[in-house]
BABA-800430 format. One record per residue (C-alpha): residue in three letters; x negated, y negated, z negated; residue number from 1. Coordinates in pm, 1 decimal, padded with zeros to 6 digits. Layout:
! residues N
SITE, Ala, X, Y, Z, NUM
...
This chain:
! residues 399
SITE, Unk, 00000.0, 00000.0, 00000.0, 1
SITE, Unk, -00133.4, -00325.7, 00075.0, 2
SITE, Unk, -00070.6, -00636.0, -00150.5, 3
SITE, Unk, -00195.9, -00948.8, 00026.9, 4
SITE, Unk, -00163.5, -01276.2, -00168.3, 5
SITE, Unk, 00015.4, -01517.7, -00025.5, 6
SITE, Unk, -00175.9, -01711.6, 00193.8, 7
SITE, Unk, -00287.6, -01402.7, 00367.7, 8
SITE, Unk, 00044.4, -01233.2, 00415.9, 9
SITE, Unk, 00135.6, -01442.9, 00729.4, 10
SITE, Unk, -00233.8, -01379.9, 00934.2, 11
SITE, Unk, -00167.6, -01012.7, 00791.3, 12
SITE, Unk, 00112.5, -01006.2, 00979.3, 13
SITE, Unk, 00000.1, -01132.4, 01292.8, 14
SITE, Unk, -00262.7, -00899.0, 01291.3, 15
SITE, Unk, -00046.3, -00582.7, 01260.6, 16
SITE, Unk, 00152.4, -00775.8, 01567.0, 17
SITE, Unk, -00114.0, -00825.3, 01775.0, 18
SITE, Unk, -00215.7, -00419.6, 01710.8, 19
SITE, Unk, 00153.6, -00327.7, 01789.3, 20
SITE, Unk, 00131.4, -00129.0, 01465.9, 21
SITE, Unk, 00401.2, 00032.7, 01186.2, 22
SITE, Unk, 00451.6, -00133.1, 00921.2, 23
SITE, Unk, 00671.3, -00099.1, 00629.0, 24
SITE, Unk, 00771.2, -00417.8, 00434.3, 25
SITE, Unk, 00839.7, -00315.8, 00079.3, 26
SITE, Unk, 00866.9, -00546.8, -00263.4, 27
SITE, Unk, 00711.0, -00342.0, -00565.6, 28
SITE, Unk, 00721.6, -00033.3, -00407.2, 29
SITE, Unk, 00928.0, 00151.0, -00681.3, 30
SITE, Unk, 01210.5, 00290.1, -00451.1, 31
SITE, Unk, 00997.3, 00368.8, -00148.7, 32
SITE, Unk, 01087.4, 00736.5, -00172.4, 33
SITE, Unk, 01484.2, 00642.4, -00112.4, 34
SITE, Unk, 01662.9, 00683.9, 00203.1, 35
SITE, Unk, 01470.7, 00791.1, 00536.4, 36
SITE, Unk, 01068.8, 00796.7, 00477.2, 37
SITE, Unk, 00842.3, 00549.1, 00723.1, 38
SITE, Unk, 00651.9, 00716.9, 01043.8, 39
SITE, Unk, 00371.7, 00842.4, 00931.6, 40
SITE, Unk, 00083.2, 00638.7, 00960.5, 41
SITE, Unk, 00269.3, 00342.4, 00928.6, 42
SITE, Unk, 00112.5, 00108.7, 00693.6, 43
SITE, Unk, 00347.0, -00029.6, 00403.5, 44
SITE, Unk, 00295.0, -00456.2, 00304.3, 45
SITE, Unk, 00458.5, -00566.6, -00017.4, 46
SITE, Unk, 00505.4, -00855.3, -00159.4, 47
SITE, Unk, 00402.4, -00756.3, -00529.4, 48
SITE, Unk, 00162.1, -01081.3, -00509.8, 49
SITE, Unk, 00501.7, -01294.4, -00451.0, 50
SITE, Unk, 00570.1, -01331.6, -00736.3, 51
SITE, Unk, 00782.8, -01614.8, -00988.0, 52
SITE, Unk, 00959.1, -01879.3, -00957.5, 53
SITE, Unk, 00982.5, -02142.2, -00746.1, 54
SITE, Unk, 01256.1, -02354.0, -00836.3, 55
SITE, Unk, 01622.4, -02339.8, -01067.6, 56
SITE, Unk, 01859.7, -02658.8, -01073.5, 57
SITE, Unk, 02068.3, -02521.4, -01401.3, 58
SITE, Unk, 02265.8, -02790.5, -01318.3, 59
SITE, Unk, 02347.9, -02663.4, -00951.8, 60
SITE, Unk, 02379.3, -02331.8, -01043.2, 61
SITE, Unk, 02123.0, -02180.6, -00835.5, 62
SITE, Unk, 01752.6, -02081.6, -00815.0, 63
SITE, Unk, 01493.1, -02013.9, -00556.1, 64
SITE, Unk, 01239.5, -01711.1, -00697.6, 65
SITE, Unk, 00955.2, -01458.2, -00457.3, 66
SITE, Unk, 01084.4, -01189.2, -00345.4, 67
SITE, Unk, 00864.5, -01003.3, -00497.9, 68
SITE, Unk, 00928.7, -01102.4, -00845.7, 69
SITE, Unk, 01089.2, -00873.6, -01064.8, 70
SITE, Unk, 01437.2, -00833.0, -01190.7, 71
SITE, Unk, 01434.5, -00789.8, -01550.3, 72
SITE, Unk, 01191.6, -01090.2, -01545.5, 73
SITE, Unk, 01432.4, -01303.7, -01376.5, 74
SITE, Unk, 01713.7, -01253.1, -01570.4, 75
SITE, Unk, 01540.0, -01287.4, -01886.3, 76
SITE, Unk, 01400.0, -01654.8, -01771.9, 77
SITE, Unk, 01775.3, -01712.1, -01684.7, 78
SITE, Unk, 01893.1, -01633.5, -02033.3, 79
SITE, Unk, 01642.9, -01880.1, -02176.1, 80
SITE, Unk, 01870.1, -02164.5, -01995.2, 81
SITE, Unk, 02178.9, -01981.7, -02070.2, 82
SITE, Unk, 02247.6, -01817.0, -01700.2, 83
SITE, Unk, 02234.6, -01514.7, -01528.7, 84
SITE, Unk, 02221.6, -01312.7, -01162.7, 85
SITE, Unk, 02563.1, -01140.5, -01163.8, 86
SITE, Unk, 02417.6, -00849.6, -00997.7, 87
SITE, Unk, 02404.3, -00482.5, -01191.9, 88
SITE, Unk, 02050.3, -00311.3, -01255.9, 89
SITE, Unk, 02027.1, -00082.3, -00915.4, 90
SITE, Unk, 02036.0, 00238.5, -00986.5, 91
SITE, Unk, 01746.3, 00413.5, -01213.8, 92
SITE, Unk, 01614.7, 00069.9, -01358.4, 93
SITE, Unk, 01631.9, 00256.4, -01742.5, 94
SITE, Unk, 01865.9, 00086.7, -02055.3, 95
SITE, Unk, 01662.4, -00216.8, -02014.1, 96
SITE, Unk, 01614.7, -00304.2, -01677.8, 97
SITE, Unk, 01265.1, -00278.1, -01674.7, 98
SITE, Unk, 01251.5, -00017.3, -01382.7, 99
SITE, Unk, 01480.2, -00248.2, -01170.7, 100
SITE, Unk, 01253.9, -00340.8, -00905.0, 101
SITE, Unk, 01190.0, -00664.1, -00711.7, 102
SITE, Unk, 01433.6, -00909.8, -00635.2, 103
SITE, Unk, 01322.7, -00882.0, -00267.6, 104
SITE, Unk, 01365.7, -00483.4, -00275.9, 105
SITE, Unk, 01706.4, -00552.4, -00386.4, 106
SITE, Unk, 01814.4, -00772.8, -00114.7, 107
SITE, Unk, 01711.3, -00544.7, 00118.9, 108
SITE, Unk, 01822.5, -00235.6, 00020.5, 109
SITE, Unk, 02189.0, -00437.8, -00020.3, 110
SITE, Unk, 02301.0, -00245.4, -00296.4, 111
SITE, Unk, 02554.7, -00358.8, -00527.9, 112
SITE, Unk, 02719.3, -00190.2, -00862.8, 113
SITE, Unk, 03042.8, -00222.6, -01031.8, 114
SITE, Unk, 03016.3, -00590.9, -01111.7, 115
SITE, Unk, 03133.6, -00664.3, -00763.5, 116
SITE, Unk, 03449.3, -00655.2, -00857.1, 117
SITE, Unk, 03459.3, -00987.5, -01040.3, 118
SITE, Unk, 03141.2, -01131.2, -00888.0, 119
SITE, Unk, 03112.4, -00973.8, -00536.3, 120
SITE, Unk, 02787.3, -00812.5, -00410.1, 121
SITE, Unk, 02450.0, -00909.3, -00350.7, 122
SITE, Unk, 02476.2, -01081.4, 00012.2, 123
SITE, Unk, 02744.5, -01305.7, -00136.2, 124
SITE, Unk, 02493.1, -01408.7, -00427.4, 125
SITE, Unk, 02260.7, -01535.3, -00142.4, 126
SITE, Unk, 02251.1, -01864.3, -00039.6, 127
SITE, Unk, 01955.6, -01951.2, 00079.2, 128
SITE, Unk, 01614.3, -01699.9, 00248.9, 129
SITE, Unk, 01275.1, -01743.1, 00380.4, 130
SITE, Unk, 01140.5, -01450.6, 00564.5, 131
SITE, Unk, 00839.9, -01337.2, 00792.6, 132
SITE, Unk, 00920.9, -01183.9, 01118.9, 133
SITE, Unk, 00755.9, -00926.8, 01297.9, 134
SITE, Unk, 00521.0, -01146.6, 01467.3, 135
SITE, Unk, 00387.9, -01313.4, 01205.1, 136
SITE, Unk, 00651.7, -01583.3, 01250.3, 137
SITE, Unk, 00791.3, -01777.6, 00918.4, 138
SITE, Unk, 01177.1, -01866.6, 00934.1, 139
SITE, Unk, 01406.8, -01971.5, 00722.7, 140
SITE, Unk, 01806.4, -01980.9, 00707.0, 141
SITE, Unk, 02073.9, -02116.5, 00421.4, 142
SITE, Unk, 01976.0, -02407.0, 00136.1, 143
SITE, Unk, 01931.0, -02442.3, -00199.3, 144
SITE, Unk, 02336.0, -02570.0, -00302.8, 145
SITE, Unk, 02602.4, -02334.6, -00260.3, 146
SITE, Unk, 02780.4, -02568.6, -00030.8, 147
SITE, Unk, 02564.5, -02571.4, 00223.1, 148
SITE, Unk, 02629.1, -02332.8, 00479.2, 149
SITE, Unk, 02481.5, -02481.1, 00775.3, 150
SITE, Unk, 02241.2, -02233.0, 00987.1, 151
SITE, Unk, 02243.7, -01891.8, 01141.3, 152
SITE, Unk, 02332.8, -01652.6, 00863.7, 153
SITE, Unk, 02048.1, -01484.1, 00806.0, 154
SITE, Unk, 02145.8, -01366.3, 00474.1, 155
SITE, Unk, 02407.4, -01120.2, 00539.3, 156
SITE, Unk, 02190.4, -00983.0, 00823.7, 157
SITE, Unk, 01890.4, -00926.0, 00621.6, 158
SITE, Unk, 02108.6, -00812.7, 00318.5, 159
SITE, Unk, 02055.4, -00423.6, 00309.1, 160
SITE, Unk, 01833.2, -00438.4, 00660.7, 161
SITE, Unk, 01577.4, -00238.5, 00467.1, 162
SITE, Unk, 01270.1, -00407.8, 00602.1, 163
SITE, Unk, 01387.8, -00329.4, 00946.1, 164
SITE, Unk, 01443.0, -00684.1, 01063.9, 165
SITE, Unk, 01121.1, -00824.4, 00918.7, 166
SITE, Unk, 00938.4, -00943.2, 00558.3, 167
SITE, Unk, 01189.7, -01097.7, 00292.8, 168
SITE, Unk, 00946.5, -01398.6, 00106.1, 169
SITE, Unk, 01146.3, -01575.5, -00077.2, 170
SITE, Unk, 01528.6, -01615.7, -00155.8, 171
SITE, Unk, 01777.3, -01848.9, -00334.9, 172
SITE, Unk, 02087.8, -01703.1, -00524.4, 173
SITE, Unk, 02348.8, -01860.2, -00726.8, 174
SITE, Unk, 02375.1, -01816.3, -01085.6, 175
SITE, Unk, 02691.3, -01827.3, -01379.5, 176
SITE, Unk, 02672.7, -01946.2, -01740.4, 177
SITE, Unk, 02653.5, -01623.2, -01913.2, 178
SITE, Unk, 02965.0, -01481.5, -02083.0, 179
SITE, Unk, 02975.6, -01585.5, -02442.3, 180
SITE, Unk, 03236.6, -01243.3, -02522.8, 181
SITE, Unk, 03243.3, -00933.4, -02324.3, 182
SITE, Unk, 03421.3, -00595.2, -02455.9, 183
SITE, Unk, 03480.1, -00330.2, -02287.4, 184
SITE, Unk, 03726.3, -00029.2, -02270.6, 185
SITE, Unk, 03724.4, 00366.9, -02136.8, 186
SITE, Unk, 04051.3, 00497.6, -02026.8, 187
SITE, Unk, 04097.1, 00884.5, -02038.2, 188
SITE, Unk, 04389.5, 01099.9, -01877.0, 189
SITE, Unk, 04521.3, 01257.1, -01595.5, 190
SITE, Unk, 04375.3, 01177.7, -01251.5, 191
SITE, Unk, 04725.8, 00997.8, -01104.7, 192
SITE, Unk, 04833.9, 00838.9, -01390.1, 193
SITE, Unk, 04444.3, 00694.4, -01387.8, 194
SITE, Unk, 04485.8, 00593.1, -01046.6, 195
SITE, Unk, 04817.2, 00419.5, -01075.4, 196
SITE, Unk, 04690.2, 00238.8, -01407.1, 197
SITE, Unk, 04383.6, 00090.2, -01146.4, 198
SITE, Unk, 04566.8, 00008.3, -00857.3, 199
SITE, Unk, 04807.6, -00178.9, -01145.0, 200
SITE, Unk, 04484.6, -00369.3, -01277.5, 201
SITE, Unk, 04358.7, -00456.8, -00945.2, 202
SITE, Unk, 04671.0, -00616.9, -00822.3, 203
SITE, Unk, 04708.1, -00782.8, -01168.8, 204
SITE, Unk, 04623.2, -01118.1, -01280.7, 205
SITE, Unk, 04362.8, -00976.2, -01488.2, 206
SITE, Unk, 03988.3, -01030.0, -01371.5, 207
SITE, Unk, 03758.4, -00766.2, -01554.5, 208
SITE, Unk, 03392.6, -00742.6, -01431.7, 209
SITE, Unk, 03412.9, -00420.6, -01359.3, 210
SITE, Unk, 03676.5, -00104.8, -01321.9, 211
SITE, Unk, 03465.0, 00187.1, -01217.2, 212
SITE, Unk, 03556.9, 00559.6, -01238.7, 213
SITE, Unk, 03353.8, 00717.0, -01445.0, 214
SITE, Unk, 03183.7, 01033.1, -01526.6, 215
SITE, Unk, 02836.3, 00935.6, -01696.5, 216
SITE, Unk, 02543.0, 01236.4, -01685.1, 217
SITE, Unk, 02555.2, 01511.8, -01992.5, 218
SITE, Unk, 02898.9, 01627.6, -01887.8, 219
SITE, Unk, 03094.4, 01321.8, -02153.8, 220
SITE, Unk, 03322.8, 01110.2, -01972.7, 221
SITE, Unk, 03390.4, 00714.9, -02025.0, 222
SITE, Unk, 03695.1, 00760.4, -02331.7, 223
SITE, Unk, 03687.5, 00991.6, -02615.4, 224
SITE, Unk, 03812.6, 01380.1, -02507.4, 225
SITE, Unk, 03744.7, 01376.3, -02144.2, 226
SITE, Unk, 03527.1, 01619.7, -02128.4, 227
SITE, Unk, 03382.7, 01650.1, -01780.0, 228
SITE, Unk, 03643.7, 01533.2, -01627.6, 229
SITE, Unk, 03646.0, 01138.9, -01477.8, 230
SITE, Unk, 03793.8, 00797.7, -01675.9, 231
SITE, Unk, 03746.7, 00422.1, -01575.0, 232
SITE, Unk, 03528.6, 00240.8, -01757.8, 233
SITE, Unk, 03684.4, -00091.8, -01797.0, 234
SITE, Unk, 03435.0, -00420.0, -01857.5, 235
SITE, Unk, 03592.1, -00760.3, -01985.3, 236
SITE, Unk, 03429.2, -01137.5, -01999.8, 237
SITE, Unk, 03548.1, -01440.7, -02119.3, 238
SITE, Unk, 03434.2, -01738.7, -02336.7, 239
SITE, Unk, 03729.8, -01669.5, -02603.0, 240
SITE, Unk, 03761.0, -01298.7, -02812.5, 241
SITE, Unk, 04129.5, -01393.2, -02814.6, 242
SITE, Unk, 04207.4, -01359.2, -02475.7, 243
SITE, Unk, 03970.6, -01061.1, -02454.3, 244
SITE, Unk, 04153.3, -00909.4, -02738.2, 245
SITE, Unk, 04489.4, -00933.9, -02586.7, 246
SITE, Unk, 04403.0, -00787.0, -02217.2, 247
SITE, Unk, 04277.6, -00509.6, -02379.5, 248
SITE, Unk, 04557.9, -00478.7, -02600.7, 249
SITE, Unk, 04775.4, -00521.7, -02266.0, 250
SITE, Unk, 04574.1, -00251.5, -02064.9, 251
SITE, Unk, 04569.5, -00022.8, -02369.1, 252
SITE, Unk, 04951.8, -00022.1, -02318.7, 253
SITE, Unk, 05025.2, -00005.1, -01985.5, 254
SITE, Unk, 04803.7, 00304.9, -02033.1, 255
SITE, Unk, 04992.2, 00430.8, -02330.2, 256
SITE, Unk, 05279.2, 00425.6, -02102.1, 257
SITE, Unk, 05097.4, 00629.5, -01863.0, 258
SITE, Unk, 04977.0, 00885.4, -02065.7, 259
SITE, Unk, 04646.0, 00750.2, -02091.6, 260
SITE, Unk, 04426.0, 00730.7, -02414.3, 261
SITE, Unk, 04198.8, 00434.1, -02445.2, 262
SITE, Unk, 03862.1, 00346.2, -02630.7, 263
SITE, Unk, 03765.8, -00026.6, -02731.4, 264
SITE, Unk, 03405.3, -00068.4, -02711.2, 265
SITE, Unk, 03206.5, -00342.3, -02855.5, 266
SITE, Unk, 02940.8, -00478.7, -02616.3, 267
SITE, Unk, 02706.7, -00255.3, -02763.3, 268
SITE, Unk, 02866.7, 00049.4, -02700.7, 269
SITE, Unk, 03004.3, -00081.9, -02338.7, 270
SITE, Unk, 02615.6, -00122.6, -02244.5, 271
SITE, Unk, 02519.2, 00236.3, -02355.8, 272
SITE, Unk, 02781.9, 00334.8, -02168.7, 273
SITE, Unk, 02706.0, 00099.1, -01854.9, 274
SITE, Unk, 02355.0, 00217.9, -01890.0, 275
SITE, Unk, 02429.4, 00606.0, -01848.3, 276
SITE, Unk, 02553.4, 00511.9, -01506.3, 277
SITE, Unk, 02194.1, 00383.0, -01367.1, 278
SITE, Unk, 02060.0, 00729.5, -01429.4, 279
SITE, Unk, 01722.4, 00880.2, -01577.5, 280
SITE, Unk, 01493.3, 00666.5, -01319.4, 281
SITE, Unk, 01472.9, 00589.5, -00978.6, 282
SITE, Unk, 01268.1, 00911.1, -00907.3, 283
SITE, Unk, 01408.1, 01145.4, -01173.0, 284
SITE, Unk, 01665.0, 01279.6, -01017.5, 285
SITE, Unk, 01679.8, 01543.3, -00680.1, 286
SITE, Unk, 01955.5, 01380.3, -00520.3, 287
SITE, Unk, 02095.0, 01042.7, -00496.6, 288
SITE, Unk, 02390.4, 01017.5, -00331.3, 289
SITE, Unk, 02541.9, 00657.6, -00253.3, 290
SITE, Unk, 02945.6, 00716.7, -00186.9, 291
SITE, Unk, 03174.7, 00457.3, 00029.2, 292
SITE, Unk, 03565.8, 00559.5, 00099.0, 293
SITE, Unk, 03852.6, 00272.8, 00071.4, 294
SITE, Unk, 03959.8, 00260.5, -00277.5, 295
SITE, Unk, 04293.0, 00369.7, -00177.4, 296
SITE, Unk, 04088.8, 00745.0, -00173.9, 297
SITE, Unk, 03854.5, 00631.3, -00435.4, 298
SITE, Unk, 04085.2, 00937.6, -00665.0, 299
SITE, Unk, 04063.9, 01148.3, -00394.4, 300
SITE, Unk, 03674.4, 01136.6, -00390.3, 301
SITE, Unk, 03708.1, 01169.7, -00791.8, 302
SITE, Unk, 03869.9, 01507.2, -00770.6, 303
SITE, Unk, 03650.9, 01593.9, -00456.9, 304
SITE, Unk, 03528.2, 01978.9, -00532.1, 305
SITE, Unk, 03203.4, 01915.5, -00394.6, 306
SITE, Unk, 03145.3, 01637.8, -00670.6, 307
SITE, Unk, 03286.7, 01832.0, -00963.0, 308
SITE, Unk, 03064.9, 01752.2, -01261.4, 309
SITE, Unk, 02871.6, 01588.4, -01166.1, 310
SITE, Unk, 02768.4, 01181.9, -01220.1, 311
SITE, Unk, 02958.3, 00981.5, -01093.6, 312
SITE, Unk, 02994.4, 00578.6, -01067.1, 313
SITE, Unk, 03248.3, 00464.2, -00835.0, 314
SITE, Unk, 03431.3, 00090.5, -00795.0, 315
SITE, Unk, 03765.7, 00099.2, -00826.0, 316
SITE, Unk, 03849.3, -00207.3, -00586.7, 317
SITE, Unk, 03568.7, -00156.3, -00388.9, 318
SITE, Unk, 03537.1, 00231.3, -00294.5, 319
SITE, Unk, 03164.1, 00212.3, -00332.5, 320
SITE, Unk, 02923.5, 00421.4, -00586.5, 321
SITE, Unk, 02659.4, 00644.0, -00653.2, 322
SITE, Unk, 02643.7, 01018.5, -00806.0, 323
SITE, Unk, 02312.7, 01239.3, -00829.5, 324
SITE, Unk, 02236.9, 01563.9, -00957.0, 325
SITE, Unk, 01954.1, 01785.8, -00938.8, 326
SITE, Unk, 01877.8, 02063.8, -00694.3, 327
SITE, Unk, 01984.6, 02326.3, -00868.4, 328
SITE, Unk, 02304.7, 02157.4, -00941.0, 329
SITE, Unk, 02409.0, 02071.0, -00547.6, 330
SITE, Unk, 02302.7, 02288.7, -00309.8, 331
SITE, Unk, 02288.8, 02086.3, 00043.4, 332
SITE, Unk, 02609.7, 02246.6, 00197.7, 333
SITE, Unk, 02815.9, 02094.3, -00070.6, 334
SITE, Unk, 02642.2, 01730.4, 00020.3, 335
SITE, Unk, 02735.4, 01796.3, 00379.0, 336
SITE, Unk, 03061.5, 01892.0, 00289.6, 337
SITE, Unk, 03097.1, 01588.3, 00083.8, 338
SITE, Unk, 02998.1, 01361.8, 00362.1, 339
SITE, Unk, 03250.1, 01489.9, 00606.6, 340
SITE, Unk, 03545.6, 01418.9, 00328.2, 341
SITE, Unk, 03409.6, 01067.4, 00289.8, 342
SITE, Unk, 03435.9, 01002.5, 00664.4, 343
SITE, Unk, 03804.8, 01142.1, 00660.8, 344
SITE, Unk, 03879.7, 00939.7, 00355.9, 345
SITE, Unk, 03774.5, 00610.8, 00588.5, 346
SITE, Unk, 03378.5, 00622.8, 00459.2, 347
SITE, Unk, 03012.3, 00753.7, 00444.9, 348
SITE, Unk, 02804.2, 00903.0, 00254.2, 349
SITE, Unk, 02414.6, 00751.1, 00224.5, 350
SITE, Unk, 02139.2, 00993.7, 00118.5, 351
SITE, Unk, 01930.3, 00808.1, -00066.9, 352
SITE, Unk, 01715.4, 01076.3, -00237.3, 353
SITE, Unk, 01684.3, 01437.8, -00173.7, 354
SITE, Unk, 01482.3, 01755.6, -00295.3, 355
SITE, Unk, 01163.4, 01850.1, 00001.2, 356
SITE, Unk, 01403.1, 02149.5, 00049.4, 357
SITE, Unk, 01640.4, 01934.9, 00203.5, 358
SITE, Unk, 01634.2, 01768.0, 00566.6, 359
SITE, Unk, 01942.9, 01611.4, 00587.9, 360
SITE, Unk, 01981.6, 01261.9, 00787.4, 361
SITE, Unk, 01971.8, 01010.1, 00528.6, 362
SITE, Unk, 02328.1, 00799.6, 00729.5, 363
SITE, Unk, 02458.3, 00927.1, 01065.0, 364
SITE, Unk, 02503.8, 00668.1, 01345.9, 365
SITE, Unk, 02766.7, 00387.1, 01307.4, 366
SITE, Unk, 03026.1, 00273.2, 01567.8, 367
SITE, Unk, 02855.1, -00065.4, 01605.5, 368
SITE, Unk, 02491.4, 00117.9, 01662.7, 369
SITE, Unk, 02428.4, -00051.6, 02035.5, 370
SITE, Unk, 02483.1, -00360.2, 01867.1, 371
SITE, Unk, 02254.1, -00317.2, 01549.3, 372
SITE, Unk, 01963.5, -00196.5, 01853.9, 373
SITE, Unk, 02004.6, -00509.4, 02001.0, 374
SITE, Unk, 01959.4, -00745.9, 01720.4, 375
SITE, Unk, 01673.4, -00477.9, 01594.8, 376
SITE, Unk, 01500.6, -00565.8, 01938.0, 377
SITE, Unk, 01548.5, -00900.5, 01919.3, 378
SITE, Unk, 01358.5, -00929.4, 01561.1, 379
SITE, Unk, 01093.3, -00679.6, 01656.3, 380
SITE, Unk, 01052.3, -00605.4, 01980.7, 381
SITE, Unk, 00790.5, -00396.1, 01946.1, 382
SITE, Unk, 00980.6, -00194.9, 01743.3, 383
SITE, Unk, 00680.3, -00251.2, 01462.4, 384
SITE, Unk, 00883.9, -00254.3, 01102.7, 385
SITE, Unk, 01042.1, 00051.7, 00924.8, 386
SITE, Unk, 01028.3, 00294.7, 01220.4, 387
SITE, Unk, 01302.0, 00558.6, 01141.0, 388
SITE, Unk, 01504.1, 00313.3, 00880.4, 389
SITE, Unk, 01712.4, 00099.6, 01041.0, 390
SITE, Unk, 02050.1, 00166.1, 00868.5, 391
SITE, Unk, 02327.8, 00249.7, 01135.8, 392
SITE, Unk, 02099.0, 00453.9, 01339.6, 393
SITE, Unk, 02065.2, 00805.6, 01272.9, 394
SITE, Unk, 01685.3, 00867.6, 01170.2, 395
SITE, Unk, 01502.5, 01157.2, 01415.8, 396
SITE, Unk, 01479.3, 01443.5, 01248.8, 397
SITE, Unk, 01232.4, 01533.6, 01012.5, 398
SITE, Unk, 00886.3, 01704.6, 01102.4, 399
């Protein structure tokens, strides 16, 4: 891995251009292993030296960091001022966040957890970008206030690209005040009556952070009693315990009604539970499987056979999640299987990690894959970055 400081990266660049040779743009290099692997020989750039950051207007609600800063450190200088990213740890970044990666890496990889649901996914966080094309070539799209939205929207383009369009640099996101209360609440029962109590919450006037279905690893669901089978996990913000108290008390209810049992949980408790769905690590696990079906099927995918008992974190109003298991635990078939009922249910299924037994394609090709070559050829023509990764076209197969 190479790690050129800053004002090498863009001569690095145009070096690798002028050689016509692979290259993999990566940010810290701690989820290299997910989704299809680079061509080998292909030599991988990150942007570990990028680091910090560059500018936050509290005021404006919005700050400008490296893209290859991470995470955990980000948020935490947020805190100091009283902010925050409304973005979930991805997926394996440990109870505190400390495995979660660059900011960069998570911009391109696009991935978004249950908080969407309030605070909608990564790409709509972004407001601003300043990238490195294949050539060498610095551009820049967006600004540094959430109103403007002058410019060629680079952002949504480059959001979940992974590294095929060119070299993230640096990017500017918006940030909230951070929620003075938060309490959360796991809802156990019967599949239906769980899926009529969601599709109630998500047409109500209610706005919780997040309303995921639930089954967390070691076979103990989100309420009391489940077992192995799935809940919701339900998560709650607002800057008065009041009005926190009284849409629980409201959900608990409508649940009762339902047949549902439900579980308070201080923020403590809704954390440990939170942090059970980012897993053991972001290599600790055989498979990682990232699930997409409209959430009108999101309780069909739940009672999917080929996901029985295992992990599972799925959005509610979104139809998006992950669930992972070990090799032993899911033989391929059932994976393939499981991807064929997501694409009847409206979906897809992403492999983002699987065991060296395995060669299945990491996606298949989508419906708009003439059009994603196109723009691919008009970043990088020479067809340079991420050879084999360019999401929407399915990778060659392996060996």
């Amino acid at each position: 891995m190479i790690s050129p400081e800053p004002g090498e990266l863009q001569e690095l660049v145009r070096e690798l251009h002028r050689q016509a040779a692979p290259w993999q743009p990566a940010g810290l290099g701690s989820r290299l292993s997910w989704g299809p692997q680079p061509e080998p020989g292909s030599a991988t750039v990150s942007c570990r030296a990028l680091r910090g950051m560059v500018e936050h207007s509290p005021g404006d609600f919005t700050v400008t960091v490296w893209a290859g800063t991470p995470l955990v450190e980000l948020q935490a200088e947020l805190a100091h001022h009283g902010q925050w990213l409304t973005l979930d740890w991805p997926w394996g970044s440990g109870s505190s966040g400390a495995a979660s990666g660059s900011v960069g890496g998570l911009v391109a990889r696009g991935l978004a957890g249950g908080l969407r649901q309030r605070y909608l996914g990564v790409r709509d966080q972004l407001i601003g970008i300043e990238l490195v094309r294949a050539d060498g070539v610095r551009a820049r799209a967006g600004g540094k206030v959430v109103k403007n939205v002058a410019g060629y929207d680079l952002m949504r383009l480059f959001t979940g690209s992974w590294g095929a369009l060119g070299l993230i640099t640096s990017v500017t996101l918006r940030t909230l005040p951070l929620p003075p209360q938060r309490r959360g609440l796991g809802l156990s029962g019967p599949l239906e009556a769980l899926g009529q109590l969601a599709s109630w919450l998500l047409g109500s006037s209610l706005s919780p952070e997040r309303i995921d279905w639930w089954r967390p690893g070691g076979g103990a669901g989100a309420g009391a009693g489940t077992g192995g089978d799935a809940g919701l996990l339900i998560s709650l913000a607002s800057i008065n315990a009041a009005t926190l108290a009284e849409q629980i008390a409201c959900i608990s209810a409508r649940g009762a009604a339902l047949g549902i049992g439900a579980l308070p949980l201080e923020p403590a408790e809704l954390e440990a539970q939170v942090a059970q769905g980012r897993g053991p690590g972001p290599e600790a696990s055989d498979w990682l499987l990232r699930l997409a079906v409209r959430p009108s099927q999101a309780p069909a995918l739940v009672a999917e056979p080929a996901l029985a008992q295992l992990p599972l974190c799925l959005g509610a109003g979104s139809g998006l999640g992950v669930s992972w298991a070990s090799a032993a635990e899911l033989p391929a078939y059932r994976v393939e299987a499981l991807r064929r009922s997501c694409q009847q249910w409206g979906g897809y299924l992403t492999v983002l990690r699987q065991p060296s037994s395995s060669q299945l394609p990491a996606w298949l090709d989508a419906p708009a894959r003439p059009m994603i070559e196109a723009i691919k050829r008009q970043f990088d023509p020479l067809q340079q970055l991420a050879r084999g990764r360019l999401p929407g076209v399915q990778p060659p197969p392996l060996g």
